[in-house]
Biopython code that builds the backbone (N, CA, C, O; Angstrom):
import numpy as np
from Bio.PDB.StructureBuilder import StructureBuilder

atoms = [
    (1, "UNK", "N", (283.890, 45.972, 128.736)),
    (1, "UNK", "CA", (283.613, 46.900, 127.661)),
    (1, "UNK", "C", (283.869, 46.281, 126.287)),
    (1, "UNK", "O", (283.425, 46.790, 125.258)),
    (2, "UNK", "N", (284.645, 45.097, 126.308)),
    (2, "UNK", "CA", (284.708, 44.275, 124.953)),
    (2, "UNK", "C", (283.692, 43.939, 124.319)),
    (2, "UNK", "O", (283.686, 44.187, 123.113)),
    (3, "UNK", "N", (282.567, 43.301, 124.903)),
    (3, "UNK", "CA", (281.943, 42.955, 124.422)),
    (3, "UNK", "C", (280.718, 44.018, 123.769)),
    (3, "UNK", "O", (280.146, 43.602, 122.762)),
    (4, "UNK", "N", (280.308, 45.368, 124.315)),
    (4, "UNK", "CA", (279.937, 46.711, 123.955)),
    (4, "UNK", "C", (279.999, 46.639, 122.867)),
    (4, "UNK", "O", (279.117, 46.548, 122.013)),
    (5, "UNK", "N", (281.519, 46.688, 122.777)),
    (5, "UNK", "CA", (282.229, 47.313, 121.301)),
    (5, "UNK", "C", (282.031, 46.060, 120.243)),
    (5, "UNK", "O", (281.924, 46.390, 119.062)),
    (6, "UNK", "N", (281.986, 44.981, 120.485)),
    (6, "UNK", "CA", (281.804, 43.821, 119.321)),
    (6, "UNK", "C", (280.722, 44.244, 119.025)),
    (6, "UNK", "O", (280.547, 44.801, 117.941)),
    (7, "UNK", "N", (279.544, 44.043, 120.102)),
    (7, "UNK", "CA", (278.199, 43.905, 120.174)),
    (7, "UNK", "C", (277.785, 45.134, 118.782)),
    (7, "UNK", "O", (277.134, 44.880, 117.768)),
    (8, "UNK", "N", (278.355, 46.344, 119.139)),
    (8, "UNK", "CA", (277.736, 47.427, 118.563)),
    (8, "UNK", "C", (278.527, 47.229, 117.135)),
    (8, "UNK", "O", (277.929, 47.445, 116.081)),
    (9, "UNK", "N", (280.007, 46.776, 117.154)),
    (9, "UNK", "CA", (280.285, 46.688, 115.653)),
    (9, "UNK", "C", (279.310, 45.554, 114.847)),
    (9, "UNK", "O", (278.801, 45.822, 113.759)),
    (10, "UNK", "N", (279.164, 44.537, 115.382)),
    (10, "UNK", "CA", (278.025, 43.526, 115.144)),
    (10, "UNK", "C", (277.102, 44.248, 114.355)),
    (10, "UNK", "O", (277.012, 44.455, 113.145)),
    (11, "UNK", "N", (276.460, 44.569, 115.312)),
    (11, "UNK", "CA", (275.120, 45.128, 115.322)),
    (11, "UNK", "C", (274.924, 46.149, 113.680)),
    (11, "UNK", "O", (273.934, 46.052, 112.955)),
    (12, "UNK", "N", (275.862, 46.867, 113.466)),
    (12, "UNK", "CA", (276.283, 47.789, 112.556)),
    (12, "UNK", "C", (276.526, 47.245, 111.642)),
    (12, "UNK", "O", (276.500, 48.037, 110.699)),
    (13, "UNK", "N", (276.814, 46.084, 111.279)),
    (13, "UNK", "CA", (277.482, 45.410, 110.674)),
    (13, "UNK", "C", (276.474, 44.770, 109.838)),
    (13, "UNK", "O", (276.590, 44.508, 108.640)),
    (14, "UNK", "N", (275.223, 44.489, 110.783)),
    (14, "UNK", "CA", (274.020, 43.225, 110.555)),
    (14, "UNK", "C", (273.121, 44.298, 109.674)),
    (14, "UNK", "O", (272.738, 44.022, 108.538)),
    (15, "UNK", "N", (272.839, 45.518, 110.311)),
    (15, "UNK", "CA", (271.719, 45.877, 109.356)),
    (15, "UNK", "C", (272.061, 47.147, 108.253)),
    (15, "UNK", "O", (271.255, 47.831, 107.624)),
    (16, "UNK", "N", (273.447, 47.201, 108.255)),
    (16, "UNK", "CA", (274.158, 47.578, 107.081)),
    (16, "UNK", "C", (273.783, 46.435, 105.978)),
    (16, "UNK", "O", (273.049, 46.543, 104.995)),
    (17, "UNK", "N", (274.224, 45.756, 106.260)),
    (17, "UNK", "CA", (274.263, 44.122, 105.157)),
    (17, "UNK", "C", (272.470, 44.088, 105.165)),
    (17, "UNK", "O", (272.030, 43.847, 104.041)),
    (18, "UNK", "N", (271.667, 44.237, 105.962)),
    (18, "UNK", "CA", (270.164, 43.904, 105.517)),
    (18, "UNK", "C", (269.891, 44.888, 104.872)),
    (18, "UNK", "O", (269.321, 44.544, 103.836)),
    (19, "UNK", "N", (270.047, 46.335, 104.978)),
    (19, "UNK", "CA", (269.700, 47.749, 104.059)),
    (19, "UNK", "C", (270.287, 47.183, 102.431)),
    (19, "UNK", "O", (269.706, 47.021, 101.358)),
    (20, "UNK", "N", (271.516, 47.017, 102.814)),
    (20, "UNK", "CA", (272.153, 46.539, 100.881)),
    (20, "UNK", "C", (271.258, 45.403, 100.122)),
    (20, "UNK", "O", (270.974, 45.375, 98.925)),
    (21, "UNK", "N", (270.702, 44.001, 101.666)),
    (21, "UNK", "CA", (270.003, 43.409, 100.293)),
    (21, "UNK", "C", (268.953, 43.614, 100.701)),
    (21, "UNK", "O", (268.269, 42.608, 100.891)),
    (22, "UNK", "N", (268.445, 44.715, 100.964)),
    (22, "UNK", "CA", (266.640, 44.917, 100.884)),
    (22, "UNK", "C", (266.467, 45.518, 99.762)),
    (22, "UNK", "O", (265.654, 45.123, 98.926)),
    (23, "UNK", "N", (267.589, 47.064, 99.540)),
    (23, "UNK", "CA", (267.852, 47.679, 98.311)),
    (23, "UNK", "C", (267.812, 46.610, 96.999)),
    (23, "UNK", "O", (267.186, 46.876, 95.972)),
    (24, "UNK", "N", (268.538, 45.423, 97.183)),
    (24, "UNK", "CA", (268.660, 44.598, 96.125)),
    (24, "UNK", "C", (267.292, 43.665, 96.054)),
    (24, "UNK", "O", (266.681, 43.423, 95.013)),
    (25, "UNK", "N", (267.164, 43.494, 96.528)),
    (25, "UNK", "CA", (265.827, 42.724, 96.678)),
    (25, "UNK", "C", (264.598, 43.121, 96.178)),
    (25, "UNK", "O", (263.815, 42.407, 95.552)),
    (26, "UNK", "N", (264.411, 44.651, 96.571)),
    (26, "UNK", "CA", (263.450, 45.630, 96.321)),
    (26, "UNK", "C", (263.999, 45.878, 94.354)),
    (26, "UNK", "O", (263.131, 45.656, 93.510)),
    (27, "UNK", "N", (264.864, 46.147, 94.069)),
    (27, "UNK", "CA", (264.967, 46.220, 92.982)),
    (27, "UNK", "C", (265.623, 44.738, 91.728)),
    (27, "UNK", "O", (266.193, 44.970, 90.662)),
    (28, "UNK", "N", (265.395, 43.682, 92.141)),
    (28, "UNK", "CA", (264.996, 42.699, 91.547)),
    (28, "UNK", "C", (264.304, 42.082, 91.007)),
    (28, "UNK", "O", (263.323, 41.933, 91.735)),
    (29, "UNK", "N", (264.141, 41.444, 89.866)),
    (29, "UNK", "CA", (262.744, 41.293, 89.547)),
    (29, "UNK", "C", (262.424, 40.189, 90.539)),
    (29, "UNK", "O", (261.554, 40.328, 91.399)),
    (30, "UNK", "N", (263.466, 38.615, 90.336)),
    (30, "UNK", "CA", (263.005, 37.474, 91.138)),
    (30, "UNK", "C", (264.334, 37.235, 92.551)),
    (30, "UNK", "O", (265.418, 36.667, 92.422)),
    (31, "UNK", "N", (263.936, 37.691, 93.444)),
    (31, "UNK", "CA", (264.667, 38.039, 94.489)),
    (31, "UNK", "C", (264.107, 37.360, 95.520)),
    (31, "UNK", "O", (263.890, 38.091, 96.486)),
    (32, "UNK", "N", (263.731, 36.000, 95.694)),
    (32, "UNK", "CA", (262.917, 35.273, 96.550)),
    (32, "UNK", "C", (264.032, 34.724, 97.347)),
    (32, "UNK", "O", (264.023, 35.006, 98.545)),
    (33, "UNK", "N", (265.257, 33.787, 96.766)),
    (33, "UNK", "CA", (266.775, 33.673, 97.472)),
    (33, "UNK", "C", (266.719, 35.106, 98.045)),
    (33, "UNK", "O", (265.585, 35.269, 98.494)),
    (34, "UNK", "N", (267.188, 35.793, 98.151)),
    (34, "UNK", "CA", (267.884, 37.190, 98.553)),
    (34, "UNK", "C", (266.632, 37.741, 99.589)),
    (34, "UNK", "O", (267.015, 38.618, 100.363)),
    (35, "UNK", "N", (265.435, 37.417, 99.692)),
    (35, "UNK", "CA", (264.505, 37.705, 100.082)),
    (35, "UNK", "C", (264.760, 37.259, 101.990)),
    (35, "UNK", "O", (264.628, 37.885, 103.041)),
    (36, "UNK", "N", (265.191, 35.808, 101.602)),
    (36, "UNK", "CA", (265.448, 34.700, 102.531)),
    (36, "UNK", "C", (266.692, 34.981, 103.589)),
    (36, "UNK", "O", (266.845, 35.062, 104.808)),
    (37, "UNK", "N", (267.482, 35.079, 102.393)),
    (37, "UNK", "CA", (268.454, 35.855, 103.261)),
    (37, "UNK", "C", (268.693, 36.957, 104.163)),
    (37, "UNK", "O", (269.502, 37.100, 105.079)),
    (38, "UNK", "N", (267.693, 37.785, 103.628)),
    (38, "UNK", "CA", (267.638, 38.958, 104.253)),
    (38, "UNK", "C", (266.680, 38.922, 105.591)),
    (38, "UNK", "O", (266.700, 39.713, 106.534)),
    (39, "UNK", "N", (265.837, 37.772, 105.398)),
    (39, "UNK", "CA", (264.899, 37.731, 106.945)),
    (39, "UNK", "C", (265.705, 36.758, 107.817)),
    (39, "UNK", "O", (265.350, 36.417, 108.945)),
    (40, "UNK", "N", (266.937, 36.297, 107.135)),
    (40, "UNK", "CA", (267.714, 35.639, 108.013)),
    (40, "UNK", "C", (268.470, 37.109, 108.816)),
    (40, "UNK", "O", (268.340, 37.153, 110.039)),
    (41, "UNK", "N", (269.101, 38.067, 108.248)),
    (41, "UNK", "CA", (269.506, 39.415, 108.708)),
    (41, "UNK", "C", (269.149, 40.215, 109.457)),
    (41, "UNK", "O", (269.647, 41.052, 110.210)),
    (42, "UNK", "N", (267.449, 39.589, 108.943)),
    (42, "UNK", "CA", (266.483, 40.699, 109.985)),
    (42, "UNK", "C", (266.441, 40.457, 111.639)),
    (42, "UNK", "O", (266.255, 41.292, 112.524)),
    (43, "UNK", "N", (266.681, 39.014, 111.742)),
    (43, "UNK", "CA", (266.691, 37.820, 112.730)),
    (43, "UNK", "C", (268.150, 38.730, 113.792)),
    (43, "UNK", "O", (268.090, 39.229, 114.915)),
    (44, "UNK", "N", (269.320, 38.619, 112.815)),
    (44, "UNK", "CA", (270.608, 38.961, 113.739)),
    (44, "UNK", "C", (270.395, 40.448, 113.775)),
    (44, "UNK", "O", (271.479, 40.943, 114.085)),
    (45, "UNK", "N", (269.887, 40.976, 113.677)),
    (45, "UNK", "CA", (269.906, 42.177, 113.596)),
    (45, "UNK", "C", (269.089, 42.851, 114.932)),
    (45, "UNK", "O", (269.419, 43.898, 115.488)),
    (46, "UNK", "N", (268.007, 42.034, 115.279)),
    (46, "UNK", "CA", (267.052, 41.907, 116.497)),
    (46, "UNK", "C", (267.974, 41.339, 117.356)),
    (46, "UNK", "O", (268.099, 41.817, 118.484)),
    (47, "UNK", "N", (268.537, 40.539, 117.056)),
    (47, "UNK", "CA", (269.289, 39.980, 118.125)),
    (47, "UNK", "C", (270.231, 40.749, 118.503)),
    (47, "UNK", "O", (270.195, 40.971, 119.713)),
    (48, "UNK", "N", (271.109, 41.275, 117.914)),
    (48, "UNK", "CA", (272.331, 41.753, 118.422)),
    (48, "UNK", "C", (271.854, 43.280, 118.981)),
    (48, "UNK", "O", (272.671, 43.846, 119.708)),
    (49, "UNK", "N", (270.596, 43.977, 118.690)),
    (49, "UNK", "CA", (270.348, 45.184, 118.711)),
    (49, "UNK", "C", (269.425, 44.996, 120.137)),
    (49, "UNK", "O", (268.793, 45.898, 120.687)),
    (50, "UNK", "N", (269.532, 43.423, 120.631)),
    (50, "UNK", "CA", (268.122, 43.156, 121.752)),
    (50, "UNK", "C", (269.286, 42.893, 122.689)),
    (50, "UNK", "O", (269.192, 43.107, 123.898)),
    (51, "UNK", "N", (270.184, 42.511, 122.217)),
    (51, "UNK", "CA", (271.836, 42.302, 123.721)),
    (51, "UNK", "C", (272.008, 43.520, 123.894)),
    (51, "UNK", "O", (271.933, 43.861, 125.074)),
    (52, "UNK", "N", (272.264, 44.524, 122.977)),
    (52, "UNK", "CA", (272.765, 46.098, 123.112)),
    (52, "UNK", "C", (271.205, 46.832, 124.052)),
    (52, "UNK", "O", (271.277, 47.595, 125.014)),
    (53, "UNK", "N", (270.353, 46.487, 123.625)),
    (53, "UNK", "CA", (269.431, 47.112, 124.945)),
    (53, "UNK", "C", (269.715, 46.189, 126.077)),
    (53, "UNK", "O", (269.835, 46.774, 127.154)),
    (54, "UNK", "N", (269.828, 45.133, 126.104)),
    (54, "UNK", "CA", (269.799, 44.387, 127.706)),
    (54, "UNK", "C", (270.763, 45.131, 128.504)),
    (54, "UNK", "O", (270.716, 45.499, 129.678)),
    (55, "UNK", "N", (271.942, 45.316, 127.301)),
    (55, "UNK", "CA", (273.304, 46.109, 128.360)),
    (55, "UNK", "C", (272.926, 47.350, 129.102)),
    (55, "UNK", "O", (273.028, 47.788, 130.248)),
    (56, "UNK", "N", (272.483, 47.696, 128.036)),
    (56, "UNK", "CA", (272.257, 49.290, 128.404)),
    (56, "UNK", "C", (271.208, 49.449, 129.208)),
    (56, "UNK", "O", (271.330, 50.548, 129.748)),
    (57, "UNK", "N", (270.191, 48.882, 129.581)),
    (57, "UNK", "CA", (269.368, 48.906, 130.665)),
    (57, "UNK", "C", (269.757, 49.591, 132.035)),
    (57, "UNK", "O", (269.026, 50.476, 132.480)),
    (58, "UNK", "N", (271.058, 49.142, 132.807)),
    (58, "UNK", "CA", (271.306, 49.591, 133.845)),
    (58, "UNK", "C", (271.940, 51.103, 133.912)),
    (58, "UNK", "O", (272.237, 51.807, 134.877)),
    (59, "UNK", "N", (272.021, 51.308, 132.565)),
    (59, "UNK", "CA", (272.979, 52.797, 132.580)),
    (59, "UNK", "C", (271.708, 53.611, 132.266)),
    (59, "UNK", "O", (271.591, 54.134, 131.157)),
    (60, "UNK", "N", (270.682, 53.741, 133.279)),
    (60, "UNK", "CA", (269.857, 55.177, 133.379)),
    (60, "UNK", "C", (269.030, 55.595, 131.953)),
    (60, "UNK", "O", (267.949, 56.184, 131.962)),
    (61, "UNK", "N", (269.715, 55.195, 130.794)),
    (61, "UNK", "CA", (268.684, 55.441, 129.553)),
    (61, "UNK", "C", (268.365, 54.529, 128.831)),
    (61, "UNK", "O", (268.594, 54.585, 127.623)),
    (62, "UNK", "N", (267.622, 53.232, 129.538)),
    (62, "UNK", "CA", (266.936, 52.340, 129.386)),
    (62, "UNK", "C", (265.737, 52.826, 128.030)),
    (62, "UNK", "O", (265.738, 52.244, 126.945)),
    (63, "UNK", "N", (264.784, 53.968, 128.365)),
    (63, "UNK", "CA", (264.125, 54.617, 128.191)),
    (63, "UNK", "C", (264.163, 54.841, 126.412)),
    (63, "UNK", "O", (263.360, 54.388, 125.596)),
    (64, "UNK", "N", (265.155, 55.537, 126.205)),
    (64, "UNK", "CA", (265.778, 56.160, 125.020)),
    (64, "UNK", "C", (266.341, 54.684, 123.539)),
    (64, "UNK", "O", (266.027, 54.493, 122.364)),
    (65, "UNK", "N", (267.119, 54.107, 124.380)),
    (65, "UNK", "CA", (267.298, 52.666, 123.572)),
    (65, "UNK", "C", (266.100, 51.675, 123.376)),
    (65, "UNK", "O", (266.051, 50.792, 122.520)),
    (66, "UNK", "N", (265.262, 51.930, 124.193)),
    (66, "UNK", "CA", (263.890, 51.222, 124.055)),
    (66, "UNK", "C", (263.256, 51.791, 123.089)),
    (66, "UNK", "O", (262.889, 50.983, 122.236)),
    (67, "UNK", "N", (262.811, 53.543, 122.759)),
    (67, "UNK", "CA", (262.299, 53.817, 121.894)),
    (67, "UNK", "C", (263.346, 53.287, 120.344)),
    (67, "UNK", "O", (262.853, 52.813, 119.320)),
    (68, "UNK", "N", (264.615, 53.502, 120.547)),
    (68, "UNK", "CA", (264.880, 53.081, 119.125)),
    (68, "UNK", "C", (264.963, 51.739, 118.894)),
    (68, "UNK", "O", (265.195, 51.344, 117.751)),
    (69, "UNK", "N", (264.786, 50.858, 119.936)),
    (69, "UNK", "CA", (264.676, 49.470, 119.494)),
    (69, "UNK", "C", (263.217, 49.370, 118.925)),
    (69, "UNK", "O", (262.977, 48.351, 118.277)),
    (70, "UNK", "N", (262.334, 50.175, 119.060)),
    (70, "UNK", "CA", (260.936, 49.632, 119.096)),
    (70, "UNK", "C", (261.111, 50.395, 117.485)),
    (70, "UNK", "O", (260.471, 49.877, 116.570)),
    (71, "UNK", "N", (261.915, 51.525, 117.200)),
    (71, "UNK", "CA", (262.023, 52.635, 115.614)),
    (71, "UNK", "C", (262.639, 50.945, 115.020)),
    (71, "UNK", "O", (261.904, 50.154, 114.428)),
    (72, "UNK", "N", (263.582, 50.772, 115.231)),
    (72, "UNK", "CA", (264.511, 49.633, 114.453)),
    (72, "UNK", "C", (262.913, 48.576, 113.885)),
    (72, "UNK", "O", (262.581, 48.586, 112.700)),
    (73, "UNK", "N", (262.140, 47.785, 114.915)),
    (73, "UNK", "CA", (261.293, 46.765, 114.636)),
    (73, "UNK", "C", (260.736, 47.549, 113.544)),
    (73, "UNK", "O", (260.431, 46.895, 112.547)),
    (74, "UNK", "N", (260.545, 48.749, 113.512)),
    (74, "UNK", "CA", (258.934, 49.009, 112.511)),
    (74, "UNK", "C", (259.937, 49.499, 111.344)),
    (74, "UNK", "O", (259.299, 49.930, 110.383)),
    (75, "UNK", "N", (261.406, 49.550, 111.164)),
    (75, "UNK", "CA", (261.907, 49.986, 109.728)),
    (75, "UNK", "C", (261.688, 48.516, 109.285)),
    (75, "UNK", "O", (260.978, 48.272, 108.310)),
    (76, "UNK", "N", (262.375, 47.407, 110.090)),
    (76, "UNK", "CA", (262.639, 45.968, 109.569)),
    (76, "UNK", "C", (261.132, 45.578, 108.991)),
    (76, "UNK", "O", (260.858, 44.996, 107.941)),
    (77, "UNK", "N", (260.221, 46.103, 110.047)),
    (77, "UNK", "CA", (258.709, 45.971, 109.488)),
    (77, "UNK", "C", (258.194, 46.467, 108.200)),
    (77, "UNK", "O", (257.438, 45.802, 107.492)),
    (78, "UNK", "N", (258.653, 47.750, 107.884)),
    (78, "UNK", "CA", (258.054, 48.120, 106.595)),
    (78, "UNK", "C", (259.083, 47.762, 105.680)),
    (78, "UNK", "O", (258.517, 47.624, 104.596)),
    (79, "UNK", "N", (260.514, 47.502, 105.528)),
    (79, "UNK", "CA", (261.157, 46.217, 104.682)),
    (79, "UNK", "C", (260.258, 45.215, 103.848)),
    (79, "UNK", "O", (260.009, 45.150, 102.644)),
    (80, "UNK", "N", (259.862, 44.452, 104.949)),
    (80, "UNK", "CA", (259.296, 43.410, 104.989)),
    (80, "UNK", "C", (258.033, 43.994, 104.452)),
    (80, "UNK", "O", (257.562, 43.108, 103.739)),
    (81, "UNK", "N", (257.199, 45.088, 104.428)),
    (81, "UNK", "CA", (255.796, 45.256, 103.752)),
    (81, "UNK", "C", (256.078, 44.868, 102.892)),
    (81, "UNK", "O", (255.754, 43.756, 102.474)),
    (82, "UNK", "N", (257.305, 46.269, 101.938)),
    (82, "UNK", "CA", (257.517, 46.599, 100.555)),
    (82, "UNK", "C", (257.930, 45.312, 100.022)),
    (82, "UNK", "O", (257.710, 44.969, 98.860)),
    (83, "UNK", "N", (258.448, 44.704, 100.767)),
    (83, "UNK", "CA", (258.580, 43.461, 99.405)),
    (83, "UNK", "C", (257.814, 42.398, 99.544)),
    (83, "UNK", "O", (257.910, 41.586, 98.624)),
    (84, "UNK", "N", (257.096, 42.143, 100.386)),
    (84, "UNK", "CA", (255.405, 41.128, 100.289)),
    (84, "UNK", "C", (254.759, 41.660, 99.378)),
    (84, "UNK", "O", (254.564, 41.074, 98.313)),
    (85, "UNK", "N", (254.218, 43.112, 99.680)),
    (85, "UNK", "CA", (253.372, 43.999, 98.730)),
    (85, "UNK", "C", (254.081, 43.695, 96.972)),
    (85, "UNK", "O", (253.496, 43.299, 95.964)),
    (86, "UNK", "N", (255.035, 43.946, 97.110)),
    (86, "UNK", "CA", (256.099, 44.015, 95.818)),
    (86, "UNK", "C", (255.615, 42.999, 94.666)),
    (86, "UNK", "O", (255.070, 43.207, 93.582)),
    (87, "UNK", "N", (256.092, 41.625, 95.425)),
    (87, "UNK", "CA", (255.560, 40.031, 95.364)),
    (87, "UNK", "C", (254.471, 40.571, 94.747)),
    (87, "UNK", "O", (254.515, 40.586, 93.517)),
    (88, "UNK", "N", (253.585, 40.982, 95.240)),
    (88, "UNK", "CA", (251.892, 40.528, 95.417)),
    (88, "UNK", "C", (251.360, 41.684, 94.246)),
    (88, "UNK", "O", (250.233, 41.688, 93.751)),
    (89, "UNK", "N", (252.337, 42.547, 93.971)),
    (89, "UNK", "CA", (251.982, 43.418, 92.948)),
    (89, "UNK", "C", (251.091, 44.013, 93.187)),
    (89, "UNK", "O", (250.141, 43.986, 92.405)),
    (90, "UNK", "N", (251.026, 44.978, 94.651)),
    (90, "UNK", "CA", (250.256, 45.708, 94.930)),
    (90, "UNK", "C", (250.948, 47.204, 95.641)),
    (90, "UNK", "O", (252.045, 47.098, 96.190)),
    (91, "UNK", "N", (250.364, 48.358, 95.604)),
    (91, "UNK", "CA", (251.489, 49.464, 95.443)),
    (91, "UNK", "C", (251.901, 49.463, 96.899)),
    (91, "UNK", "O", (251.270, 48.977, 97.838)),
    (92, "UNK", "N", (253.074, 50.093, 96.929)),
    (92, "UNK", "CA", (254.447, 49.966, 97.990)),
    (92, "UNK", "C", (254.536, 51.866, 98.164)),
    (92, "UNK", "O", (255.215, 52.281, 99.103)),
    (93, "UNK", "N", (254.203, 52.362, 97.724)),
    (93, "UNK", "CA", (254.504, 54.319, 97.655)),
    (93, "UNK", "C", (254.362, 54.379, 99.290)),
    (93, "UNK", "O", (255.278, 54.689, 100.051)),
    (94, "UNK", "N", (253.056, 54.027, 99.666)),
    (94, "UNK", "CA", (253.555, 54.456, 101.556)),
    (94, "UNK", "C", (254.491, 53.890, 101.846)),
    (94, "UNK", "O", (255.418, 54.638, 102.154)),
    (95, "UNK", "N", (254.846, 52.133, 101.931)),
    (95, "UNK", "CA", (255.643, 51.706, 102.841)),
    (95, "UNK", "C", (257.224, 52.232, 102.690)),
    (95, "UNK", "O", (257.989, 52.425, 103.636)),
    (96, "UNK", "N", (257.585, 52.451, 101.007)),
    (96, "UNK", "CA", (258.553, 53.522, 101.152)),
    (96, "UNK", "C", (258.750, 54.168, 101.993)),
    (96, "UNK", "O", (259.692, 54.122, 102.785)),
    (97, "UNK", "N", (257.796, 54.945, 101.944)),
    (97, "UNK", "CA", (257.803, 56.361, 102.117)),
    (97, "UNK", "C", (258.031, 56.076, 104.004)),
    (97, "UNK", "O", (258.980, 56.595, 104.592)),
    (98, "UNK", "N", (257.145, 55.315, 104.626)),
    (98, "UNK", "CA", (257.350, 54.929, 106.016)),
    (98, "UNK", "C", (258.662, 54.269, 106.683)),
    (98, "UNK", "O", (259.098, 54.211, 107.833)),
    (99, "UNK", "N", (259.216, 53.656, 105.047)),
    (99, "UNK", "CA", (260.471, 52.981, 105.543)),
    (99, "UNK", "C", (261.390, 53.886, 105.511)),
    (99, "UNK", "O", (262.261, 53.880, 106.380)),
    (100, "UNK", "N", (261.380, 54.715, 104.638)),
    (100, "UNK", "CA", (262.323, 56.128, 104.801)),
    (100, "UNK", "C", (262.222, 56.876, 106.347)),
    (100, "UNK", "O", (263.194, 57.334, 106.946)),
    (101, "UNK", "N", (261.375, 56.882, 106.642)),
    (101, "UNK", "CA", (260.504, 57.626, 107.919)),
    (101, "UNK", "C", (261.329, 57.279, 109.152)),
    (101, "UNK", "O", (262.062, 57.927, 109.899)),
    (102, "UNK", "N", (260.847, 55.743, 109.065)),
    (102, "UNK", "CA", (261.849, 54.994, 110.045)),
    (102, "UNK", "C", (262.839, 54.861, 110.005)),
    (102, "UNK", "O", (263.240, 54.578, 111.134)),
    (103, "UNK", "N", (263.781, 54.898, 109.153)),
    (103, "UNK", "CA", (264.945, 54.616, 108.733)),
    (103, "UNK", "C", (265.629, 56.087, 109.563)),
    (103, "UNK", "O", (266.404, 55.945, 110.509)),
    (104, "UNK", "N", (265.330, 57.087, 109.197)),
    (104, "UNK", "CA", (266.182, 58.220, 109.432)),
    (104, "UNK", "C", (265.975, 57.816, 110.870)),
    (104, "UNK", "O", (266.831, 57.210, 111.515)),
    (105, "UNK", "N", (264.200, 58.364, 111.585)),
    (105, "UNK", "CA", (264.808, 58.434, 112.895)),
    (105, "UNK", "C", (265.229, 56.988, 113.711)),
    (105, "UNK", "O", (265.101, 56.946, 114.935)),
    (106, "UNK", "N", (265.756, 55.770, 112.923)),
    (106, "UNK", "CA", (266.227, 55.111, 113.667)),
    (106, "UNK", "C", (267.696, 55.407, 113.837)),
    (106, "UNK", "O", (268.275, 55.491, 114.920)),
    (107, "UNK", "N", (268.403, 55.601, 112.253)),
    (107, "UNK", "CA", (269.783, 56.212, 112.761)),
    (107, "UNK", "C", (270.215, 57.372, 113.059)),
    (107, "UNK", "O", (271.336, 57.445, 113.562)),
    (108, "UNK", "N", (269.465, 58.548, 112.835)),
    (108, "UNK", "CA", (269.373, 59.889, 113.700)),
    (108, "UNK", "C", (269.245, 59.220, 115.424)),
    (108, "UNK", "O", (270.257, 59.370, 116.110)),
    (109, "UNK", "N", (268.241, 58.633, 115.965)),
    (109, "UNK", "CA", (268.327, 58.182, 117.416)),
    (109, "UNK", "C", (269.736, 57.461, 117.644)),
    (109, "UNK", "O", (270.588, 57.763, 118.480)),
    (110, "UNK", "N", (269.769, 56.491, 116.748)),
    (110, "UNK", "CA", (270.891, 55.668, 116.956)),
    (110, "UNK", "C", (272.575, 56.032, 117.208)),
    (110, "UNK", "O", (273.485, 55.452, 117.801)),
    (111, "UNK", "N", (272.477, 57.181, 116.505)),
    (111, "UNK", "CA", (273.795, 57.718, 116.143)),
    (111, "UNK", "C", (274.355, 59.141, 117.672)),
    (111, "UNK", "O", (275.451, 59.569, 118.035)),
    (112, "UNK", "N", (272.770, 59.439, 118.170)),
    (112, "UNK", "CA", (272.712, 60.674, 118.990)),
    (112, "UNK", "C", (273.076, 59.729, 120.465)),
    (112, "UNK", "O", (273.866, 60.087, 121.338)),
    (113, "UNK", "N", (272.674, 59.091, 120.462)),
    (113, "UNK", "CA", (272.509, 58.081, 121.556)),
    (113, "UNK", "C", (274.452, 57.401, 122.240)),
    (113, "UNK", "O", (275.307, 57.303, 121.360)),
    (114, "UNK", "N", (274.893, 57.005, 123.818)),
    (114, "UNK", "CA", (275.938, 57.665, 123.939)),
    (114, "UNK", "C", (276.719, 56.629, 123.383)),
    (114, "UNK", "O", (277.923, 56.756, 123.602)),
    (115, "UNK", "N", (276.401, 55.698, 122.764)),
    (115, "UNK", "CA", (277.058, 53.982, 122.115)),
    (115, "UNK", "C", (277.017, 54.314, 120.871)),
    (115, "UNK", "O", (277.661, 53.650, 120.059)),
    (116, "UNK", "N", (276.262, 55.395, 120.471)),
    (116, "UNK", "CA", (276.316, 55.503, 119.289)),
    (116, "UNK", "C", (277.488, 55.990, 118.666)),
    (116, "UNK", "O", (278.287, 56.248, 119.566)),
    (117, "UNK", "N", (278.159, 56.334, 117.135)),
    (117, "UNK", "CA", (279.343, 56.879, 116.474)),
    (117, "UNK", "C", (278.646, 58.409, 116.125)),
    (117, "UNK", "O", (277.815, 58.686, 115.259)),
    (118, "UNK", "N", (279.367, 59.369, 117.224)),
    (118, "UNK", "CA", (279.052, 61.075, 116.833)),
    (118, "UNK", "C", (279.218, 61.600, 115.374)),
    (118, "UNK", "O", (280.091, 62.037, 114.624)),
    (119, "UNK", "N", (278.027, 61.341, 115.393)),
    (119, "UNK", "CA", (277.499, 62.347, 113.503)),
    (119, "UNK", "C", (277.109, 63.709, 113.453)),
    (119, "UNK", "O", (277.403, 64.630, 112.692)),
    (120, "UNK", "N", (276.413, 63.620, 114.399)),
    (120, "UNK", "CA", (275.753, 64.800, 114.403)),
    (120, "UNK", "C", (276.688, 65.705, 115.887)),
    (120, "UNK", "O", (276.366, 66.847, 116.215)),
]
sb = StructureBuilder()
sb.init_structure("model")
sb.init_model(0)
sb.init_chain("A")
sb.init_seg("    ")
for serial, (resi, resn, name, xyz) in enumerate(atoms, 1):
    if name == "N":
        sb.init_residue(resn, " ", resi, " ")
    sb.init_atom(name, np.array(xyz, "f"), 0.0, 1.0, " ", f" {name:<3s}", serial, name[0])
structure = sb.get_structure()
């Protein structure tokens, strides 16, 4: 069970720190360093969130952690729009708006879920 509990503080840990510099990134003018960094984040963040489904596979809600691993890819995904688009100086109002989208129900799933920390 040690490793659960790293795994998930990890994990919490990784895309806490990518939300702060996407926020920063997104509101930078030249944020190309910070840009870098953050797809380095995006990287551990898959990773540590792709061990936490392997675990959980055998405990019956395979199912449920799969859908929010697949919510997690498409927030990190529209991240990654808004600030290509950003770059490219072309409008970002959906991918917001989608990254908000994803965002909730990844940590609404995330949080309901039984590894998760009871919020709700």
């Amino acid at each position: 069970m040690g490793f659960l509990t790293d795994s998930t503080h990890l994990h919490i840990a990784t895309w806490v720190i990518a939300i702060v510099l996407f926020l920063v990134a997104a509101l930078a003018s030249n944020s190309k360093a910070i840009h870098m960094i953050l797809r380095l984040f995006y990287i551990l963040t898959i990773i540590t969130g792709g061990a936490l489904f392997y675990t959980t596979m055998g405990s019956g809600m395979g199912m449920e952690y799969g859908i929010k691993f697949i919510l997690g890819i498409l927030t990190i995904g529209m991240m990654e729009m808004v600030l290509v688009r950003k770059t490219k100086s072309k409008p970002t109002t959906m991918f917001w708006i989608l990254f908000a989208i994803f965002l909730f129900a990844t940590l609404f799933y995330g949080f309901k879920l039984p590894m998760g920390t009871k919020l709700f």
